[in-house]
NUBAMI-965551 format. One line per field, with one value per residue: residue number from 0; residue in three letters; x negated, y, z negated of N, C-alpha, C in turn. Coordinates in steps of 0.001 Angstrom, whole numbers, plus 500000, padded with zeros to 6 digits. Each point is the difference from the previous one (the first is absolute). Layout:
i = c(NUM	...)
aa = c(ALA	...)
n.x = c(X	...)
n.y = c(Y	...)
n.z = c(Z	...)
ca.x = c(X	...)
ca.y = c(Y	...)
ca.z = c(Z	...)
c.x = c(X	...)
c.y = c(Y	...)
c.z = c(Z	...)
END
This chain:
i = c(0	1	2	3	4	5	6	7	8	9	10	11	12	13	14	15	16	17	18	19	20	21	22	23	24	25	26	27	28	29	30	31	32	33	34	35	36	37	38	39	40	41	42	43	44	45	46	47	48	49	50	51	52	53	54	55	56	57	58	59	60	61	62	63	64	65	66	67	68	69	70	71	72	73	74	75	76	77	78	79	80	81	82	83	84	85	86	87	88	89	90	91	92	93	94	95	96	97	98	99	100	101	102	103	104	105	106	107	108	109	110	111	112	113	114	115	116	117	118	119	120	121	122	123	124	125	126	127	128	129	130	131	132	133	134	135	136	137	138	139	140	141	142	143	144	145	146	147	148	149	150	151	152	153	154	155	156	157	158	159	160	161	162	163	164	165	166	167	168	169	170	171	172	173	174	175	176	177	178	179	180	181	182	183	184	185	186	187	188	189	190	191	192	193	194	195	196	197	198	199	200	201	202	203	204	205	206	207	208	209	210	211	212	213	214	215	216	217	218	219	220	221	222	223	224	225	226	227	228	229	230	231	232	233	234	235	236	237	238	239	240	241	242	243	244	245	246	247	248	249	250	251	252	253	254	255	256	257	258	259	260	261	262	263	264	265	266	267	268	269	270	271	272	273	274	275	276	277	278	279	280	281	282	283	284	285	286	287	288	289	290	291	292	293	294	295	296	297	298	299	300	301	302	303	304	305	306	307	308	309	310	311	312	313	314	315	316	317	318	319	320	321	322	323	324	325	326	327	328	329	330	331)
aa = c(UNK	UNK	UNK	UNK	UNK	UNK	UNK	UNK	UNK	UNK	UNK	UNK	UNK	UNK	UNK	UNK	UNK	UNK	UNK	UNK	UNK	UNK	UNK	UNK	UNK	UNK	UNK	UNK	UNK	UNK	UNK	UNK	UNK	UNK	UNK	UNK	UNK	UNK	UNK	UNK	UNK	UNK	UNK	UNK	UNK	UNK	UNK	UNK	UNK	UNK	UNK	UNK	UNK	UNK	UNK	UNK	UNK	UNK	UNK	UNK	UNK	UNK	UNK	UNK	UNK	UNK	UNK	UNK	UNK	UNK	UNK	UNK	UNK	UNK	UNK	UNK	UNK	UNK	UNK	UNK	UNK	UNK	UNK	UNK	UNK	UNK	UNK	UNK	UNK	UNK	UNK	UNK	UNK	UNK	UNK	UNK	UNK	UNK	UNK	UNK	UNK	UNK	UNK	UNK	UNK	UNK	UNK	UNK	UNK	UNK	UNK	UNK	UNK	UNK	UNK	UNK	UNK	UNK	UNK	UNK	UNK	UNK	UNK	UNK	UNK	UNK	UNK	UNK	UNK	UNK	UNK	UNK	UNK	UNK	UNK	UNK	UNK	UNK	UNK	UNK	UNK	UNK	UNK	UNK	UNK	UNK	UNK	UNK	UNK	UNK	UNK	UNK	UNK	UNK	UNK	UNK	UNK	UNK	UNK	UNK	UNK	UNK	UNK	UNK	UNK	UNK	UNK	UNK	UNK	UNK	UNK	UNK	UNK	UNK	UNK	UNK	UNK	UNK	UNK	UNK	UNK	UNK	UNK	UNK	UNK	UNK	UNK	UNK	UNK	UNK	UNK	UNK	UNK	UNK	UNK	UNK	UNK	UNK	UNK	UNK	UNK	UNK	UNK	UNK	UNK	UNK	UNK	UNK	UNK	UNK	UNK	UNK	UNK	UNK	UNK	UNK	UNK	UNK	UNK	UNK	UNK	UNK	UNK	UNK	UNK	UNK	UNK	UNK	UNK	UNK	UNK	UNK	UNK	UNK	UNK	UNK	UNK	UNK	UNK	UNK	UNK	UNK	UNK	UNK	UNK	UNK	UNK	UNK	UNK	UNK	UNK	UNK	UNK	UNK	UNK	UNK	UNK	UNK	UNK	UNK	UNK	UNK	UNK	UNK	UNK	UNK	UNK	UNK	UNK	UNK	UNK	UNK	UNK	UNK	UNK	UNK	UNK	UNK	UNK	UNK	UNK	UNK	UNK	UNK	UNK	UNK	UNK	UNK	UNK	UNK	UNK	UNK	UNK	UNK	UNK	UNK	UNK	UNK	UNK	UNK	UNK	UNK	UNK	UNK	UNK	UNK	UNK	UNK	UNK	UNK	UNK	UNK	UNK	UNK	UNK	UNK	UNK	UNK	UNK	UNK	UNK	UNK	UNK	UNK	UNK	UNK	UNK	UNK	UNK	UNK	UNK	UNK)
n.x = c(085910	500214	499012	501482	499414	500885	500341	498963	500578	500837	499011	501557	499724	501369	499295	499425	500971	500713	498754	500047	501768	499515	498637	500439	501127	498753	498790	500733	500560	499012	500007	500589	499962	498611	500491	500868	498695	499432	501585	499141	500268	498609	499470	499806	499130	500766	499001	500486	500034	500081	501140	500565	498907	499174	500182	499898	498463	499488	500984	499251	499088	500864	500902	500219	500369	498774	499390	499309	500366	498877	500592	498935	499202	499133	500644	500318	498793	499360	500932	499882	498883	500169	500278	499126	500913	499972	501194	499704	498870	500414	501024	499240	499426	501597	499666	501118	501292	500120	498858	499541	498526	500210	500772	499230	499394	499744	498508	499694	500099	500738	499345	501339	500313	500724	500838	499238	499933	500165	498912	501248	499245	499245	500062	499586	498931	500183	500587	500014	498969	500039	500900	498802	499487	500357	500540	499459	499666	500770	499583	498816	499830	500992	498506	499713	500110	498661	499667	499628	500547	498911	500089	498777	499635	498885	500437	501093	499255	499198	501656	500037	500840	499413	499333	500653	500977	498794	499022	501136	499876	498307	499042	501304	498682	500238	501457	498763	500407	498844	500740	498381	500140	498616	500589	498961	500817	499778	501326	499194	500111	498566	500836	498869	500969	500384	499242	499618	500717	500228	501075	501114	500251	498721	500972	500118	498571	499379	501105	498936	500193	500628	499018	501293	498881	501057	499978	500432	499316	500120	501025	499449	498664	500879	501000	498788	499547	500600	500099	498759	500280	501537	499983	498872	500130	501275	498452	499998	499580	500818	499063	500021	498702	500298	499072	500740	498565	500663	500686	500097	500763	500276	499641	499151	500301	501545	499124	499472	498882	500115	499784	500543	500453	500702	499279	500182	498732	500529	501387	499447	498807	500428	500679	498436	499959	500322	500558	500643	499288	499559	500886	500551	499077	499782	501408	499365	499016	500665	499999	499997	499480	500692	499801	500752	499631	498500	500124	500459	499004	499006	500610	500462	498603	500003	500941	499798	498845	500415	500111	498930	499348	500711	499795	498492	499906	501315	499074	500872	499487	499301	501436	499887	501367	499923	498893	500583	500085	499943	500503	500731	499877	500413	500763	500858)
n.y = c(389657	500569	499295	499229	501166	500746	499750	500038	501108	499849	501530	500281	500596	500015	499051	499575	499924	498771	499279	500432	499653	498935	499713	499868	499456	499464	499510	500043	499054	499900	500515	499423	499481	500391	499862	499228	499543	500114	500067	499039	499429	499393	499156	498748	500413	498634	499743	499807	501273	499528	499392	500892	499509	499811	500670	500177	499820	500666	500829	500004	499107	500848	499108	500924	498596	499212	500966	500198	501432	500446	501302	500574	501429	499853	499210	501560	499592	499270	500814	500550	498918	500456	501305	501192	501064	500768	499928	498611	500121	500479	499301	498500	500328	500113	498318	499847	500719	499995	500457	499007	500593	501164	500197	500288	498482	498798	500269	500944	498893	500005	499095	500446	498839	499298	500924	501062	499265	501007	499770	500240	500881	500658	501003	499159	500156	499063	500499	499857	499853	500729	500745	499947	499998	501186	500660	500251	500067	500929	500492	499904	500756	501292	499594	501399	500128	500556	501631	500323	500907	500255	501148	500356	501382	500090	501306	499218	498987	501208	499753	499683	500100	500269	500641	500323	500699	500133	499781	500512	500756	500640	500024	500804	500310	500604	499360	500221	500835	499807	500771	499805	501505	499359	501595	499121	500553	499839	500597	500402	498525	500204	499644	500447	500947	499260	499691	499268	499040	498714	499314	500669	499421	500428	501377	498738	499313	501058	500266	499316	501395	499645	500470	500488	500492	500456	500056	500665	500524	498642	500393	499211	500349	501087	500308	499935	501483	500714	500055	500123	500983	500252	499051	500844	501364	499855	499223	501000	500521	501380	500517	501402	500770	500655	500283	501154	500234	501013	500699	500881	499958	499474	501021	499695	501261	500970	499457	499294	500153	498906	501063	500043	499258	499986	499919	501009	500179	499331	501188	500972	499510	500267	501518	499385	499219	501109	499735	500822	501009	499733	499509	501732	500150	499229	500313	500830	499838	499978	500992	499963	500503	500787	500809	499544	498329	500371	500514	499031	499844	500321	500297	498438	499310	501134	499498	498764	500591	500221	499103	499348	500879	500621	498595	499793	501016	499103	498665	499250	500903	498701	499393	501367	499290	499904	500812	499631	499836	498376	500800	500659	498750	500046	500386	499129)
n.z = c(162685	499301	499137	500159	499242	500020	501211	500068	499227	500950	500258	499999	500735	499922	499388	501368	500954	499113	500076	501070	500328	499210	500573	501262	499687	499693	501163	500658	499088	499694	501342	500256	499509	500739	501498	499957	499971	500950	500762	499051	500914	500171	498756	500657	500413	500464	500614	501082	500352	501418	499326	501274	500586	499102	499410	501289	500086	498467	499486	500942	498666	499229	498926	500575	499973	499766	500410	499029	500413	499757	500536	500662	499360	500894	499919	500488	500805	498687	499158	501088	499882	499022	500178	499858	500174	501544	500067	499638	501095	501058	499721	499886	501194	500608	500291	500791	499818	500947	499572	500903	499973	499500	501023	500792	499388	501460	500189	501272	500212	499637	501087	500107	500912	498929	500486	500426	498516	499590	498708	498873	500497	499423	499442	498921	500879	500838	498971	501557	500193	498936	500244	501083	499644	498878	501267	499863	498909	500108	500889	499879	498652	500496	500211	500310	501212	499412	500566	499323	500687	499291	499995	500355	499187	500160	499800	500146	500687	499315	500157	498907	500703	501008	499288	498964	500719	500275	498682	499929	501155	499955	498582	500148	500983	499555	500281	499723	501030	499985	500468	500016	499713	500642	499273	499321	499380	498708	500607	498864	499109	501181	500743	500871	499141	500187	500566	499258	500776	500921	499470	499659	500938	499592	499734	500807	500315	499417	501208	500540	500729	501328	500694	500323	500646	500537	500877	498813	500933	499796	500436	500968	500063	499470	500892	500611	499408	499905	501753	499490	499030	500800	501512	499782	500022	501419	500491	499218	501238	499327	499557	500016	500305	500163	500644	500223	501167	499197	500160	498760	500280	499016	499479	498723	499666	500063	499036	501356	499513	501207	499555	498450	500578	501246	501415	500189	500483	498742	499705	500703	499535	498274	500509	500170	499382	500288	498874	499898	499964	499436	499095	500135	499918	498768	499279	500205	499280	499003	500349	498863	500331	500442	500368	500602	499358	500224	501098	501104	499706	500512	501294	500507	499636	501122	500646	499342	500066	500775	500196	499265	500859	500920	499981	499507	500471	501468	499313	499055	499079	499352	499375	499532	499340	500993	499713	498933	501057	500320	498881	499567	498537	500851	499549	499851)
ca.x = c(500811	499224	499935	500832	499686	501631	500263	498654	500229	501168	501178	500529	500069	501059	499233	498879	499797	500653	499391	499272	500978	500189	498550	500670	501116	499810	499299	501065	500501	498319	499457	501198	500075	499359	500644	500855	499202	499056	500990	500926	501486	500131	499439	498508	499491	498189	500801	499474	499512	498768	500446	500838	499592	499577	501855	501648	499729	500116	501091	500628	499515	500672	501470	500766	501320	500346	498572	500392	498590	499206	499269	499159	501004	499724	500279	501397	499882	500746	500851	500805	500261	501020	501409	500303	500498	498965	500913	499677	498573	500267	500403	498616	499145	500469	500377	501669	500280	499935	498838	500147	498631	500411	500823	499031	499289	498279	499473	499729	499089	500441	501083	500903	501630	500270	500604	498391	499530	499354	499958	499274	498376	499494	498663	498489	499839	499915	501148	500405	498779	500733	501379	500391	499597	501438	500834	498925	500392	502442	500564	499367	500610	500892	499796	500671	498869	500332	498619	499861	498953	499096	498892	499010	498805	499076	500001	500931	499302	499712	500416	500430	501242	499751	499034	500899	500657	499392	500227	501027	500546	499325	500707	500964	500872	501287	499969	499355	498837	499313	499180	499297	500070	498532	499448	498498	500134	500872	499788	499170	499098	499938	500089	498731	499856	501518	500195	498242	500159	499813	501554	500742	500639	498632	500251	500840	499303	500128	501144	500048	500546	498854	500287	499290	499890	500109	500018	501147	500460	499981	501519	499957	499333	500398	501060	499765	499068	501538	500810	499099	499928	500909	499889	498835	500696	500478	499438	499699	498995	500123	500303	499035	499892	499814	499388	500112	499621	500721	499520	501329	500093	501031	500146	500569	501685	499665	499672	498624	499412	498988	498609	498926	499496	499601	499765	501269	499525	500156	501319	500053	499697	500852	500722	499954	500354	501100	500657	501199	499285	499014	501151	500202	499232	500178	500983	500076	499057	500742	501034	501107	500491	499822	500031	501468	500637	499362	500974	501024	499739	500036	501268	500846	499259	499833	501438	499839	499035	500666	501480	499835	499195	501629	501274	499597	499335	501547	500495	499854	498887	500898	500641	499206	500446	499309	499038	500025	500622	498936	498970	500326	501194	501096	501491	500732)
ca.y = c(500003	500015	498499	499812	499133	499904	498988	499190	499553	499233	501163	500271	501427	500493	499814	500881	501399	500522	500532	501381	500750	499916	500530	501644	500332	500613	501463	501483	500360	500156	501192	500845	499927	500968	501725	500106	500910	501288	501093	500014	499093	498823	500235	498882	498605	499258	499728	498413	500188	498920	499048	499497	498735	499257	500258	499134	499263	498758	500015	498819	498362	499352	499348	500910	499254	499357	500361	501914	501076	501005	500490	500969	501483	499689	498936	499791	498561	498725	500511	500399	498971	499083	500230	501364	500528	501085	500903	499892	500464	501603	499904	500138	501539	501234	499891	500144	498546	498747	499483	498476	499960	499953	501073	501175	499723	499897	500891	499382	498911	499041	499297	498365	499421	498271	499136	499418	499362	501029	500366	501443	500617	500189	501119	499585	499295	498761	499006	499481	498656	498585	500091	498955	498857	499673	499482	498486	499235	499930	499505	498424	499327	499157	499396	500561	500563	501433	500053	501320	501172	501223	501239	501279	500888	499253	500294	499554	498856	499796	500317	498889	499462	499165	498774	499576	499164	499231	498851	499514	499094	498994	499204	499171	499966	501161	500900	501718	500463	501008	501076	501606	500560	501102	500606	500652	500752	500514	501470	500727	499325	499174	498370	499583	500229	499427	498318	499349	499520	500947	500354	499620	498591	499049	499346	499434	498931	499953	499241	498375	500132	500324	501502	500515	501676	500240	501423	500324	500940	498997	499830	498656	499463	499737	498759	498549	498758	500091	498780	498614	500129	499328	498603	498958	500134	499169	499042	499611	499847	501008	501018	500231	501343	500440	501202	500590	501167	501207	501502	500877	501390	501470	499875	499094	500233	501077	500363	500325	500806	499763	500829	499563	498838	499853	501118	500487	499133	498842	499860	500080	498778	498756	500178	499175	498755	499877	498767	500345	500115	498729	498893	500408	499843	498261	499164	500818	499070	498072	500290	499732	502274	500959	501304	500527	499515	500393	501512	500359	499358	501463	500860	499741	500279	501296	499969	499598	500738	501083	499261	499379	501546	500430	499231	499845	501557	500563	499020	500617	499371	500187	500692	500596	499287	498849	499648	498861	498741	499270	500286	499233	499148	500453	499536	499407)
ca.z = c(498762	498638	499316	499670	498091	499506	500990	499514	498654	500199	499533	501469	500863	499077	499085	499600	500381	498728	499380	500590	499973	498761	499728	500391	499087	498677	500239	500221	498477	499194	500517	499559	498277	499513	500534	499183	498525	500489	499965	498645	499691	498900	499345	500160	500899	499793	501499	500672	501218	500166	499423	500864	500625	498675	499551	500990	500322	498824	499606	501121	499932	498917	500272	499577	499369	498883	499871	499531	500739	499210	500536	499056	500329	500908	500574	500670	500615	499891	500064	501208	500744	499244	500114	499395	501322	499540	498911	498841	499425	500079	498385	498959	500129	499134	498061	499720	498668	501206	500132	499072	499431	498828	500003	499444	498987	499944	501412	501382	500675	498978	500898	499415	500630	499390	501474	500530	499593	500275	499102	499799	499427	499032	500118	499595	501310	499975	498917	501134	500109	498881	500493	500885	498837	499469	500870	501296	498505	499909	501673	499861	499063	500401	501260	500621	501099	499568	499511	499917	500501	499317	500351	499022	500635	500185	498171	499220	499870	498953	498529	499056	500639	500905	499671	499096	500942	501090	499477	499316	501279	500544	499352	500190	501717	500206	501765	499748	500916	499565	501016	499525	501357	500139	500791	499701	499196	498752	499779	500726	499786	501008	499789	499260	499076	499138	500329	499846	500826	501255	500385	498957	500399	499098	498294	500248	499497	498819	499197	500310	501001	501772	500177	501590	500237	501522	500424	499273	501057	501054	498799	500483	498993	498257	500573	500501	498469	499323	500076	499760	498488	499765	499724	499279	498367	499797	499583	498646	499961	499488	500626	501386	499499	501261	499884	501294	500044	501207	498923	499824	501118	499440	498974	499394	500100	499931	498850	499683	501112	500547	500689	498801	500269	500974	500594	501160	501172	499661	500608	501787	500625	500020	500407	501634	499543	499535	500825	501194	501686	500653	500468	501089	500772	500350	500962	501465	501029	500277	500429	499578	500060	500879	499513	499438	499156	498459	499713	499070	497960	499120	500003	498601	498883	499693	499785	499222	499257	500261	499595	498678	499455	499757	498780	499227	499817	499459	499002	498586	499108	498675	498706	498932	498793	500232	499673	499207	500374	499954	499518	499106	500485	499914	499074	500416)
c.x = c(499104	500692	501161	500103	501178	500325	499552	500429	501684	501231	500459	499740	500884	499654	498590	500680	501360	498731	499165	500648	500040	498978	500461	500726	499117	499484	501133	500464	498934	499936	501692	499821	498728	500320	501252	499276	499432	501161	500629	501399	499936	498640	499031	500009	498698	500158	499241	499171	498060	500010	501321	499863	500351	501668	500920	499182	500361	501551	501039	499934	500758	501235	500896	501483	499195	498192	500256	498467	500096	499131	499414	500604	499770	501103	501201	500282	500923	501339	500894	499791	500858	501430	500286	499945	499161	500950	499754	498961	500508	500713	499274	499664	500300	500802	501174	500579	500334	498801	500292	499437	500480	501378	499418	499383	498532	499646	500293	499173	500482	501015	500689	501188	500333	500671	498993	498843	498366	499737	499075	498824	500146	498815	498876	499605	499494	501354	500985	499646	500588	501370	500182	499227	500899	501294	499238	500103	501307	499408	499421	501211	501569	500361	500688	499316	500029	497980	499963	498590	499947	499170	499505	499213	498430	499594	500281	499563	499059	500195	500432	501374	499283	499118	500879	500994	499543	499431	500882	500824	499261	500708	501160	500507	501121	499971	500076	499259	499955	499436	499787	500413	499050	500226	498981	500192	500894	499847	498668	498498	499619	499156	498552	499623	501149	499287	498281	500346	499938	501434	500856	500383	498885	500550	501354	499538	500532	501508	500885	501328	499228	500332	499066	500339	500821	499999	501370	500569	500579	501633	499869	499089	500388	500842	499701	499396	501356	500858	499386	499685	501311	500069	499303	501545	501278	500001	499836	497998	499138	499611	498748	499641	499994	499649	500136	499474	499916	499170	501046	499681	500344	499053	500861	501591	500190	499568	498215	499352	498608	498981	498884	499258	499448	500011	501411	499053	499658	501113	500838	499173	500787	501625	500138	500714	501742	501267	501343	499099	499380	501181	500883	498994	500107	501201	500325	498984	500605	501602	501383	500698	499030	499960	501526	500931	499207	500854	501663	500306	499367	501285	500821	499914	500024	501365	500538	499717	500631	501757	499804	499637	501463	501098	498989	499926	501486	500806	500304	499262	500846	499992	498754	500246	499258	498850	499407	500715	498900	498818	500692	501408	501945	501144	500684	501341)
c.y = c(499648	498809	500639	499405	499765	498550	498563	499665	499987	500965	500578	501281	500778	499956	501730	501660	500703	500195	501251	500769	500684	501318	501890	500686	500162	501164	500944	500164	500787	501022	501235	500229	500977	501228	500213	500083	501092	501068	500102	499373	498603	500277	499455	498872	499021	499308	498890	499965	499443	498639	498975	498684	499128	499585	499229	498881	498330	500001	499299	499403	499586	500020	501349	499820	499463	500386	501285	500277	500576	500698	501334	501158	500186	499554	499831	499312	499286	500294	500156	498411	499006	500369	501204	500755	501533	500940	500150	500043	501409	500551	500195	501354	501131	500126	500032	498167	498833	499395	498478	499509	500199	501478	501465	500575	500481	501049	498249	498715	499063	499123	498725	500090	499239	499259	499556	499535	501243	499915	501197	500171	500828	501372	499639	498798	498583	499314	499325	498641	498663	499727	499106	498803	498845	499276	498817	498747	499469	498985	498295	498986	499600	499512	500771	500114	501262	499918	501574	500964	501295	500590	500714	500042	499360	500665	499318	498942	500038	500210	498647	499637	499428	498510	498724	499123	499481	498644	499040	499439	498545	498663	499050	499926	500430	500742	502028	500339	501726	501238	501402	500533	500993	501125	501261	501259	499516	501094	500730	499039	499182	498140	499503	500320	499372	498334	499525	499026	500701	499878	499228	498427	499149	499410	499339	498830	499737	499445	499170	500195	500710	501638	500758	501250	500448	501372	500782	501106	499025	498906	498372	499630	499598	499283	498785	499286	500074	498497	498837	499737	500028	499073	499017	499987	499219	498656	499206	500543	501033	501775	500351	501419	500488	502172	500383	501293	501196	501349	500874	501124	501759	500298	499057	500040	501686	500768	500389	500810	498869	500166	499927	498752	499231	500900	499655	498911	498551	499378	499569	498844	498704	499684	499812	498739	499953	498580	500253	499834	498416	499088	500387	499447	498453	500112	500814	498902	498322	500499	500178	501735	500673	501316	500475	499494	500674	501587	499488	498753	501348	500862	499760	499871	501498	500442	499674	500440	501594	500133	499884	501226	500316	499795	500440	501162	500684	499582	500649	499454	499285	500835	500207	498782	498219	499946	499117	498710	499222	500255	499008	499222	500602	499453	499167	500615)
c.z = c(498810	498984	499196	498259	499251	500293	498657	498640	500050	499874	501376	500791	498741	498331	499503	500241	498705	498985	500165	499307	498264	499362	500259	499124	498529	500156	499896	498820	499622	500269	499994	498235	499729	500223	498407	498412	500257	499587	498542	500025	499116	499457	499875	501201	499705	501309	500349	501584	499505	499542	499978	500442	499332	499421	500992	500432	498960	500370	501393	500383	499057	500612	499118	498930	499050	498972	498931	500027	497984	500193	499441	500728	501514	501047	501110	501008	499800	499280	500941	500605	499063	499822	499437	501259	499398	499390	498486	499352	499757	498683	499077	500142	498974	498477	499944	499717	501073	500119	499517	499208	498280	499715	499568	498885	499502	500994	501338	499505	498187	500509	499019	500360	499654	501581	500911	499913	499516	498562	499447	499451	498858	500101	499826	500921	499192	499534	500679	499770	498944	500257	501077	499837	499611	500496	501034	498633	499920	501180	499803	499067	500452	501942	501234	501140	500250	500059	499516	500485	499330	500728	499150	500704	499790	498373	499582	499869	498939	499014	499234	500163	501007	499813	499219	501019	500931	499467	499611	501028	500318	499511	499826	501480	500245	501575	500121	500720	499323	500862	499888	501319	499845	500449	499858	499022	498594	499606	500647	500315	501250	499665	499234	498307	499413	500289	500343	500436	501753	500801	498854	500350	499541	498754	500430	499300	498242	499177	501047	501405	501028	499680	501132	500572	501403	500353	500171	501499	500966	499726	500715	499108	498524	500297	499611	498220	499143	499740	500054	498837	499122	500203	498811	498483	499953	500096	498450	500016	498877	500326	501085	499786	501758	500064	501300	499768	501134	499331	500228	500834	499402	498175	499043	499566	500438	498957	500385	501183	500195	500882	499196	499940	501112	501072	501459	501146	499357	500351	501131	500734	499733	500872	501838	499437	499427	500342	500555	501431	500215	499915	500965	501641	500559	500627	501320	500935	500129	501058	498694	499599	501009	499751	500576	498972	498855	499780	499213	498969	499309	499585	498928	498664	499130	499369	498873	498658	499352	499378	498699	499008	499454	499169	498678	499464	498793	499210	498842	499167	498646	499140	498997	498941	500672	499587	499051	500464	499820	499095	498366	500330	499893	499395	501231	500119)
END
């Protein structure tokens, strides 16, 4: 029997294999949502495949009741682990007025649920970063136990929101975990040309919080610095940068063609490492799935998927006269 690591960091058989369960169900959204751009039924994807790990791993170290996620376009991970059902990504997808995100407002990956503590993003990357800031600030001041979790792209780390809210946490120890999600590309830009440092969690020093690199394909590993960087934050101890490194699997959205940039046998090697198969792999070797329970979690997953494709595709879109809603202030 193979070293029992779940076990170790205090998470149950039923624990890990909802988080398998979790990691699957995006893949299948992700990969359903391109067939469904490829055929022209929706209009954009930015996806999360290869980044799965990273995503259920943080997001199921946090306290789902009293914690709010900010999360980047990326991120259906932690979304679906906080309480967005794949119907309603599927929504988002096709832009119809059920979408919860913004009633077929924004494009795909502008995640916000006020019930799930889900706050909303923003197009210009980073403007996440001060926002939870912000709320880690509300939360201290009126003594709440609350930490807040941020994501970005390893771009996005050098942008002046990050830096900005990252001092500003230091500073006032604000419960903020901070998590880059490495995955060696902005856009078309590879990591060694975006960063003169030698991993983003360096520029942790500089604003007086720990910061630490894990291996973002590894959902126990982030697990494990997650829920050690919430504790520190609901300590009073403040925040924590944490850098999980994976690599995107998919072009940067369906908008690009990554062949211009990197090569197809750069791809496919990163795609041995994939983290469905290898956490697949772990809980087959701790005994906790088999290859008939991994069939029928696929099955239903597929079902699912399939289910959510259907309602969303046959939804109605909003009212043409809504479009000025939320935009300006309305009469009483």
């Amino acid at each position: 029997m193979a070293e029992n690591r779940h076990k170790e960091l205090g998470l149950s058989d039923e624990k890990v294999l909802e988080m398998y369960e979790t990691m699957l169900l995006a893949r299948k959204i992700d990969e359903r949502m391109w067939l469904l751009n490829r055929s022209g039924k929706i209009p954009f994807v930015i996806s999360c495949q290869g980044q799965e790990a990273a995503q259920i791993g943080a997001a199921f170290a946090l306290d789902k009741e009293k914690d709010y996620v900010l999360p980047y376009y990326r991120d259906m991970g932690v979304v679906l682990t906080f309480g967005m059902t794949a119907q309603e990504l599927m929504l988002s997808g096709f832009a119809k007025a059920e979408d919860p995100n913004s009633g077929g407002r924004q494009m795909p990956g502008h995640f916000g649920q006020k019930k799930n503590n889900i706050v909303t993003g923003s197009s210009p990357v980073t403007t996440q970063v001060p926002h939870a800031v912000g709320i880690a600030l509300a939360g201290k001041m009126e003594k709440k136990d609350l930490v807040t979790f941020v994501t970005f792209g390893e771009g996005s780390s050098n942008q002046g929101d990050f830096h900005e809210g990252a001092n500003f946490a230091g500073v006032h120890k604000l419960p903020v975990i901070f998590m880059c999600e490495n995955n060696k590309y902005a856009i078309s830009v590879p990591i060694e040309k975006q960063l003169a440092c030698e991993k983003v969690s360096d520029r942790a020093i500089g604003y007086g919080m720990p910061g630490v690199t894990v291996d973002g394909n590894d959902p126990l590993e982030v697990y494990k610095a997650v829920k050690e960087a919430a504790d520190r934050g609901r300590r009073g101890e403040g925040p924590t940068l944490v850098e999980t490194v994976s690599y995107r699997l998919t072009p940067h959205s369906s908008d690009d063609d990554d062949r211009s940039y990197r090569s197809p046998d750069e791809v496919a090697k990163a795609k041995t490492n994939d983290p469905i198969i290898t956490f697949g792999a772990y809980l087959k070797e701790v005994g906790v799935m088999n290859d008939d329970s991994e069939k029928e979690i696929n099955d239903r997953i597929m079902k699912l998927v399939n289910e959510a494709t259907d309602y969303a595709e046959n939804a109605a879109y909003a009212d043409p006269e809504s479009a000025l809603k939320y935009v300006y202030a309305e009469e009483k």
